[in-house]
N, C-alpha and C positions, 0 to 999 in steps of 0.2 A: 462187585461186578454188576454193573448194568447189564435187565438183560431186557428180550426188546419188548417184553410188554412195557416195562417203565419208560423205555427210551419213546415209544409208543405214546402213551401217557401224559410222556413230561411235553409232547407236541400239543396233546390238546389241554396243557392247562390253561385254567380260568373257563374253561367249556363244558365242564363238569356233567351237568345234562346230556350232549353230544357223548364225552365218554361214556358213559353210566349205560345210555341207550345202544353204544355199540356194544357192551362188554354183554347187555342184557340178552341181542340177537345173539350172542355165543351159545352152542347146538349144543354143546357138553355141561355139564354142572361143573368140572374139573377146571374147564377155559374159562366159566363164568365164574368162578372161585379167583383164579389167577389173577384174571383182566380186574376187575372190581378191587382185589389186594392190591396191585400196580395202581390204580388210580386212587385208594383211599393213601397209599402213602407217597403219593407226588400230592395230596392235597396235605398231607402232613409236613411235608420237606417245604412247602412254600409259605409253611406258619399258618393256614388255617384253620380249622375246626373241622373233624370229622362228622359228617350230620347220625344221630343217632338212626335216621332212613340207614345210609350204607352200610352200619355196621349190623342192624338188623339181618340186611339183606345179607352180609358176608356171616353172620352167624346161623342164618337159617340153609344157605349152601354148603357151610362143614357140617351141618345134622342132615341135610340131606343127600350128600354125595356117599356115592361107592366108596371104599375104604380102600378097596387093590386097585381101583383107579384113580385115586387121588394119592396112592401112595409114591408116586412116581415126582409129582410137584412137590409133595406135599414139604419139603425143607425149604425149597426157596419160594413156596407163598408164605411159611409160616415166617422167613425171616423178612417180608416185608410187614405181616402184618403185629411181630413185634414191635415194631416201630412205633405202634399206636395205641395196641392192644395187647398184652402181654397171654390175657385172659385165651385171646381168639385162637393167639398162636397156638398156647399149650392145647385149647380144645383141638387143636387141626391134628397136633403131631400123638397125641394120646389117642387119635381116634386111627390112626395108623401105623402105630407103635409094634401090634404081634403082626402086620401084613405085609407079605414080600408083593413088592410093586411088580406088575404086568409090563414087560419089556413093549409088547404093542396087542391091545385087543383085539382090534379090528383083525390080525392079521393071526389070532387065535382063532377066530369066529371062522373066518375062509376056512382055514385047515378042517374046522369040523364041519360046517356047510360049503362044500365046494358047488359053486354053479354058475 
């Protein structure tokens, strides 16, 4: 299943920078997790070389994301970034393994700060 971060993605390849710099503006660590996994394996599916920069960067945002907010992606980044990284995936889905995913934060957070 495509989904549209990749379909996203597969628009800007060969722009690599252009992506990388959009997925970076991402507010969340979760979206920037995502977008970055969609773009390292539309640069995998077109036969290139992942740069050890991205993978750094997608290894240092599964150590530093929430765990009940990453648990909600966390299957379908980790089955992108099997593709390249078997290592990344297991880090992402081990580090969300005991955590039941948050249906919507933001709409927890209202409930308890109502204003």
């Amino acid at each position: 299943e495509v989904t549209p971060e990749v379909s996203f993605f597969r628009n800007l390849l060969g722009r690599d920078e252009e992506a990388r710099a959009i997925a970076g503006n991402a507010i969340l660590r979760e979206d920037r997790l995502q977008l970055l996994a969609a773009l390292a394996v539309g640069i995998w599916q077109r036969g290139d070389t992942i740069s050890e920069e991205l993978r750094s960067q997608i290894q240092l945002l599964i150590e530093a994301v929430d765990p009940r907010s990453a648990a909600r992606t966390a299957h379908s980044v980790a089955s992108h970034l099997v593709c390249f990284s078997p290592d990344l995936a297991t880090a992402l889905l081990e580090k969300v393994k005991h955590v039941r995913p948050l249906k919507n934060e933001l709409d927890r957070k209202r409930l308890r700060n109502p204003s």
